[in-house]
C-alpha positions in Angstrom: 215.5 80.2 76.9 213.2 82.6 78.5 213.7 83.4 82.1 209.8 83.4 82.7 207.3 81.1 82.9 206.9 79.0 79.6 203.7 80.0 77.8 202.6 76.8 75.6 202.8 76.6 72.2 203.1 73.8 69.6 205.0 74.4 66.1 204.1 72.3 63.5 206.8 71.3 60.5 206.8 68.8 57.8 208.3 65.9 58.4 211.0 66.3 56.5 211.2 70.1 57.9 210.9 68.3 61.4 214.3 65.9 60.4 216.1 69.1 59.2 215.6 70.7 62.7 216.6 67.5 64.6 219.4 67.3 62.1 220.6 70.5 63.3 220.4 70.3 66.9 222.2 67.3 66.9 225.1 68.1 64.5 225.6 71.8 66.0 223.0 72.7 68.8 225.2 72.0 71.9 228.3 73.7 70.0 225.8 76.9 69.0 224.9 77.2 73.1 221.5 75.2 73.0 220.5 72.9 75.8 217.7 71.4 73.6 216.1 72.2 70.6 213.1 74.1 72.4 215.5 76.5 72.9 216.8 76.2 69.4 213.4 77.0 67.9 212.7 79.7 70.5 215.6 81.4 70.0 215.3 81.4 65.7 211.3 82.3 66.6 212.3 85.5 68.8 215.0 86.6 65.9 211.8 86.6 63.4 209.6 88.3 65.5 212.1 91.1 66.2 213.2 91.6 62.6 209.3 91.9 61.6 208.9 94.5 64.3 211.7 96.0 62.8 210.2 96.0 59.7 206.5 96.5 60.0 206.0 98.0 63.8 208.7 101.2 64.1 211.6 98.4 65.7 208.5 98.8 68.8 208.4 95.3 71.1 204.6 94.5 69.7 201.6 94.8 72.0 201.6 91.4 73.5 198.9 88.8 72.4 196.7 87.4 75.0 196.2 83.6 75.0 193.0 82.6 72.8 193.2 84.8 70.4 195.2 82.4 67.4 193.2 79.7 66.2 193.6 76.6 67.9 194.6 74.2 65.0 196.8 74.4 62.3 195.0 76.1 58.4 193.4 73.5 56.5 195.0 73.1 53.1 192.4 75.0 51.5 192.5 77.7 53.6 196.8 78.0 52.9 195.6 78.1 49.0 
């Protein structure tokens, strides 16, 4: 997990997308090195984020984001259409 202060963010998953990740931790988490399945989902967060900058920023860290600026709430299904 990240050594610095914890910014706050909230992923949301189905609920049978939620089970799977439950699922996991518990069948492999603590043998794969997690203390909790934050860290799970941090950890497979921060391997996306690198392989995109990888892929669409010159393998750059990105200019960081400041809080505010993603929506506050999750798309509405129209808007995912």
């Amino acid at each position: 997990m990240s050594k610095s202060k914890p910014a706050s963010f909230t992923p949301y998953f189905t609920e049978d997308d939620a089970g799977q990740v439950r699922a996991a931790f518990l069948a492999a988490g603590r043998a794969e090195g997690y203390a909790s399945i934050s860290e799970l989902i941090e950890a497979a967060t921060l391997r996306e984020v690198r392989r995109l900058a990888r892929k669409y920023n010159q393998s750059k860290a990105w200019e960081p984001a400041p809080p505010g600026t993603l929506r506050p709430r999750q798309r509405t299904r129209e808007e995912q259409r």
